[in-house]
GURO-231252 format. One line per field, with one value per residue: residue in one letter; chain; y negated, x, z negated of N, C-alpha, C, CB in turn. Coordinates in pm, whole numbers, plus 50000, padded with zeros to 5 digits. Glycine has a CB too. Example, Ala and Ser with C-alpha at 12.3 -4.5 7.8 and 13.67 -1.06 7.14 Angstrom:
<pts>
resn: (A | S)
chain: (A | A)
n.yy: (50569 | 50225)
n.xx: (51319 | 51285)
n.zz: (49220 | 49292)
ca.yy: (50450 | 50106)
ca.xx: (51230 | 51367)
ca.zz: (49220 | 49286)
c.yy: (50330 | 49997)
c.xx: (51320 | 51290)
c.zz: (49220 | 49213)
cb.yy: (50447 | 50060)
cb.xx: (51131 | 51408)
cb.zz: (49095 | 49428)
</pts>
This chain:
<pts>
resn: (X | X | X | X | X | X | X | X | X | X | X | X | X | X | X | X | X | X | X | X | X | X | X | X | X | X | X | X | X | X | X | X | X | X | X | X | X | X | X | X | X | X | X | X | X | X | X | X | X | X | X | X | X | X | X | X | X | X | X | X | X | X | X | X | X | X | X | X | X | X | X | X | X | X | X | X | X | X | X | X | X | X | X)
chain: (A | A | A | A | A | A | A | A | A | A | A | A | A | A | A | A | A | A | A | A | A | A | A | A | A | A | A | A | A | A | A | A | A | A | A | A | A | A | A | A | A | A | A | A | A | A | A | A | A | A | A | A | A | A | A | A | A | A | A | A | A | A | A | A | A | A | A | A | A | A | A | A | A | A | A | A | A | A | A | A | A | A | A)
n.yy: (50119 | 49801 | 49557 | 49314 | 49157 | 49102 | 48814 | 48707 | 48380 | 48232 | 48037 | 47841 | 47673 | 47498 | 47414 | 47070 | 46861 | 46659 | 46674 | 46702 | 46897 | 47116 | 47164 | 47429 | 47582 | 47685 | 47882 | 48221 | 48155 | 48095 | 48147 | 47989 | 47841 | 47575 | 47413 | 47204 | 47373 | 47366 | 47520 | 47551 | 47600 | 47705 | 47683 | 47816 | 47608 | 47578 | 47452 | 47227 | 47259 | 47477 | 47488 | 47580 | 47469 | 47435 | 47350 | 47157 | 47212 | 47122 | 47320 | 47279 | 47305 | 47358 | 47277 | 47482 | 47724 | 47752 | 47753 | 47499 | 47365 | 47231 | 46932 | 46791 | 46739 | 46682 | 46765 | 47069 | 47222 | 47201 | 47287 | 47118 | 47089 | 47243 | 47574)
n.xx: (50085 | 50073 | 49995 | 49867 | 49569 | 49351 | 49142 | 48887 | 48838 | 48733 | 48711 | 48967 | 49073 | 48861 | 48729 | 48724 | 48482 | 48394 | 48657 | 48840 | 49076 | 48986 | 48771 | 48673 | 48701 | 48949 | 49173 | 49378 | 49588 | 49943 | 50142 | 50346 | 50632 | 50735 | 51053 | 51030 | 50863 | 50606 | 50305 | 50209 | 50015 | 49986 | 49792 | 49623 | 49393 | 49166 | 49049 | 48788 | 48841 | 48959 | 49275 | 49517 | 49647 | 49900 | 49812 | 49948 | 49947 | 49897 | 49830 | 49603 | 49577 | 49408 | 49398 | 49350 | 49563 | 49468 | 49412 | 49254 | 49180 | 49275 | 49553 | 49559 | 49829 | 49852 | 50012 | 50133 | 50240 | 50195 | 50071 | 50253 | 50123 | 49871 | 49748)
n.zz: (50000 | 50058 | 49943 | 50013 | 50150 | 50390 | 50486 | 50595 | 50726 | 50907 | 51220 | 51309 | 51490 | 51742 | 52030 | 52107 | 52135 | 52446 | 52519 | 52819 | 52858 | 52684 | 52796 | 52903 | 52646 | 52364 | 52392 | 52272 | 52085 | 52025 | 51727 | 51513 | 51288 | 51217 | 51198 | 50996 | 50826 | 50885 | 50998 | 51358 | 51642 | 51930 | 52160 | 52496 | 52719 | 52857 | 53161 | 53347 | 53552 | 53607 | 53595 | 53375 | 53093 | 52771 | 52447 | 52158 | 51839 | 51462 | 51185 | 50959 | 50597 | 50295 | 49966 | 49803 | 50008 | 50184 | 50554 | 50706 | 50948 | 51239 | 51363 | 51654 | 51862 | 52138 | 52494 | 52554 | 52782 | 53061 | 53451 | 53725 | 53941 | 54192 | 54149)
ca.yy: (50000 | 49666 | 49460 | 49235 | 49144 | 49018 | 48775 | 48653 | 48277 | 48161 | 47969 | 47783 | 47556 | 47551 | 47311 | 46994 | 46764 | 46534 | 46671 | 46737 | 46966 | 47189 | 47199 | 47546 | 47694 | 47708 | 48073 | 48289 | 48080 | 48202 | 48067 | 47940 | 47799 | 47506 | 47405 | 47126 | 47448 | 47383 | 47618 | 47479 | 47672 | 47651 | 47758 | 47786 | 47562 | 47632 | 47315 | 47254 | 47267 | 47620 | 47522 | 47561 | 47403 | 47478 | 47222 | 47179 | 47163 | 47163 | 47352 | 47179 | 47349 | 47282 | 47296 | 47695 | 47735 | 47800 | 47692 | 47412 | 47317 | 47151 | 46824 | 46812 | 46700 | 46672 | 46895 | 47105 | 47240 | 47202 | 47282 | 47031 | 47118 | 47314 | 47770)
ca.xx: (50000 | 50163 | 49923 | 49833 | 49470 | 49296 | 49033 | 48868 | 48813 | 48651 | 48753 | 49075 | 49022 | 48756 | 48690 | 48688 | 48354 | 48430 | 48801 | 48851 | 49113 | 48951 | 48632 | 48634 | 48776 | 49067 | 49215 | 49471 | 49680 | 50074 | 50202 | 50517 | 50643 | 50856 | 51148 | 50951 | 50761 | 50463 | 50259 | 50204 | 49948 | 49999 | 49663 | 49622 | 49336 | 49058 | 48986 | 48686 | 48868 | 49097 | 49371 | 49510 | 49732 | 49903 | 49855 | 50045 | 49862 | 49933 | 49740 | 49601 | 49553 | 49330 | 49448 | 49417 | 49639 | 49392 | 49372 | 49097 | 49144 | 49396 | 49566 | 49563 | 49906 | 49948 | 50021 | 50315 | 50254 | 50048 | 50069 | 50245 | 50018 | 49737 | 49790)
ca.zz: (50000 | 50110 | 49798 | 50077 | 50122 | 50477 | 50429 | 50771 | 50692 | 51015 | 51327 | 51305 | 51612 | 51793 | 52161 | 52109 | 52256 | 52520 | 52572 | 52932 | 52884 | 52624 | 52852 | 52899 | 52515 | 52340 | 52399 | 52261 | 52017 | 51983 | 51624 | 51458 | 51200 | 51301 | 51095 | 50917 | 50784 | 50910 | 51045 | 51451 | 51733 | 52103 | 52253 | 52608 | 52747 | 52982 | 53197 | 53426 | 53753 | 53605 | 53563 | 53238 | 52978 | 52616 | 52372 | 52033 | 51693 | 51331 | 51098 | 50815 | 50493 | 50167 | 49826 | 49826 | 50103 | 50334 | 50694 | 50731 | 51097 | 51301 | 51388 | 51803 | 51850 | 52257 | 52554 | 52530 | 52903 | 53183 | 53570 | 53773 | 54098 | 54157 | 54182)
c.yy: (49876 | 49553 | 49372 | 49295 | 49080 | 49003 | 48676 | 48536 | 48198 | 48120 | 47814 | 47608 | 47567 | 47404 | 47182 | 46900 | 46674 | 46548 | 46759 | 46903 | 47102 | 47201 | 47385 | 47655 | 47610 | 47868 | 48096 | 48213 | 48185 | 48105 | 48049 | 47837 | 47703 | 47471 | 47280 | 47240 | 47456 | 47493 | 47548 | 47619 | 47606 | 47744 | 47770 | 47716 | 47560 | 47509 | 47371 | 47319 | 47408 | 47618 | 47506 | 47521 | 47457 | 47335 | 47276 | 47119 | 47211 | 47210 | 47306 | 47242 | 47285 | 47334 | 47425 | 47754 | 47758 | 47737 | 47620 | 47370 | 47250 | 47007 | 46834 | 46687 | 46636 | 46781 | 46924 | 47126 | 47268 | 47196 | 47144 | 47007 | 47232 | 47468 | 47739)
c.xx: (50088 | 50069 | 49863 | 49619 | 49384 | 49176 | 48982 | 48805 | 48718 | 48738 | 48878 | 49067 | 48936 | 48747 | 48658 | 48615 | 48467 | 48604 | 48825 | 48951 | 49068 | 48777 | 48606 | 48634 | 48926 | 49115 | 49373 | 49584 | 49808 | 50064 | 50330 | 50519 | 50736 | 50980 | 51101 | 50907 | 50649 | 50445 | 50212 | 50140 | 49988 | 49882 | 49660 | 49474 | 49286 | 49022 | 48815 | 48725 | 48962 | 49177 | 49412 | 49649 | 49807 | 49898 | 49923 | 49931 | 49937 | 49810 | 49714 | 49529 | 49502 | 49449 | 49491 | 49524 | 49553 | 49379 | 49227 | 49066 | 49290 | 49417 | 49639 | 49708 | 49947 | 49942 | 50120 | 50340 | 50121 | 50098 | 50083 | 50171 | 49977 | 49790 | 49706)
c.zz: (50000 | 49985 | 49885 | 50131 | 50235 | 50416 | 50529 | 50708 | 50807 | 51130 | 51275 | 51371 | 51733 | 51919 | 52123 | 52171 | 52269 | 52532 | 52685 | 52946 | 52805 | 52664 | 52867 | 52757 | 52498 | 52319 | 52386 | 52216 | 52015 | 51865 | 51585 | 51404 | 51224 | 51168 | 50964 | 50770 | 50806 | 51034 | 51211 | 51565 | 51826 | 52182 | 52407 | 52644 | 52917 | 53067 | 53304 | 53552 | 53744 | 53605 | 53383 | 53185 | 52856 | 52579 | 52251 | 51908 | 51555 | 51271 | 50977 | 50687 | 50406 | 50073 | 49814 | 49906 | 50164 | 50456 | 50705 | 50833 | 51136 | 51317 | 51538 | 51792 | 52018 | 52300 | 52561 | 52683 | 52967 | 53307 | 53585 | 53952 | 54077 | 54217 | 54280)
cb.yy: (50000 | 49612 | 49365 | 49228 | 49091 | 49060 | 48727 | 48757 | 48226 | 48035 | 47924 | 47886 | 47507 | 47585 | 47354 | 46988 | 46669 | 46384 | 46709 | 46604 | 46922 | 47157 | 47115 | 47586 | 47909 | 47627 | 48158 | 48352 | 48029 | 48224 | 48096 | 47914 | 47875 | 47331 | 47368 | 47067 | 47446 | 47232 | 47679 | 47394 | 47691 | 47694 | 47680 | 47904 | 47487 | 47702 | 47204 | 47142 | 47084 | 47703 | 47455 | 47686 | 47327 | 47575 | 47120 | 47071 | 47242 | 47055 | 47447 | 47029 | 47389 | 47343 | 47270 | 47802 | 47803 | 47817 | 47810 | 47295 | 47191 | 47187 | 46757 | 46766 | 46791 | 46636 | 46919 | 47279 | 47335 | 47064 | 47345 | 47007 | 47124 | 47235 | 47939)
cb.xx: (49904 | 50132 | 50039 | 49977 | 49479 | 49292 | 49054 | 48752 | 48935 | 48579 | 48593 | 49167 | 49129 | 48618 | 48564 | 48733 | 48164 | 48372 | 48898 | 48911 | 49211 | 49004 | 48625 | 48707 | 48813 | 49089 | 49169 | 49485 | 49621 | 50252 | 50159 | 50630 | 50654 | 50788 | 51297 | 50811 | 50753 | 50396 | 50146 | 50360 | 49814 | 50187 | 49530 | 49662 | 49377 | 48900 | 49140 | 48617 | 48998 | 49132 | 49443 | 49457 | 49658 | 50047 | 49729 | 50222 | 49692 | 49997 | 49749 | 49512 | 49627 | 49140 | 49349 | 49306 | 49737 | 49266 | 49373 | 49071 | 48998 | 49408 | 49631 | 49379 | 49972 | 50083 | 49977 | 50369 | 50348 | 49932 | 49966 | 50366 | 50088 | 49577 | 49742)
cb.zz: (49878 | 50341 | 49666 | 50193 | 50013 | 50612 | 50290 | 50912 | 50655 | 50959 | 51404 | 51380 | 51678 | 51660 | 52245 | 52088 | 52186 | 52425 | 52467 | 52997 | 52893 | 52496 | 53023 | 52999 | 52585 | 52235 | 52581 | 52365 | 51867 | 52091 | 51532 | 51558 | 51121 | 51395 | 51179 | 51023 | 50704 | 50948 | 50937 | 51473 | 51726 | 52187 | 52231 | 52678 | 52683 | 52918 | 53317 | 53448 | 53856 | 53671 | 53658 | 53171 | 52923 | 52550 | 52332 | 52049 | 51687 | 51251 | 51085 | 50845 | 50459 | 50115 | 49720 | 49905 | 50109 | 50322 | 50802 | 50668 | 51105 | 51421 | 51273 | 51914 | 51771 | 52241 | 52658 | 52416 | 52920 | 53181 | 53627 | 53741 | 54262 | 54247 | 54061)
</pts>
């Protein structure tokens, strides 16, 4: 037994209204921990027109440590012309 304990808290980050590039979702976060320590997602992003993006976010924790949502930081990468 590893003592460890999953405890499914909910949705992390979830599409933000009225942001073009997160028109379709945010899908399939990688994570990492940057040297700051903070905890930092790079989602890939669904647009209208298909092509897609990563952006960069921090995760923002409560008191408990728990993940409460993100702080949308920018795009890390996005197509410079269309597939």
């Amino acid at each position: 037994m590893s003592g460890f304990e999953l405890q499914r808290l909910g949705m992390v980050m979830e599409p933000q209204p009225g942001d073009p590039h997160e028109a379709e979702g945010v899908l399939n976060p990688a994570a990492a921990r940057g040297p700051d320590g903070e905890l930092y997602l790079f989602p890939r992003l669904g647009f209208a027109w298909e092509l897609l993006a990563h952006r960069i976010a921090r995760v923002r924790f409560n008191a408990a440590g728990d993940p409460e949502g993100v702080e949308r930081l920018g795009i890390a990468l996005e197509p410079e012309t269309d597939l």
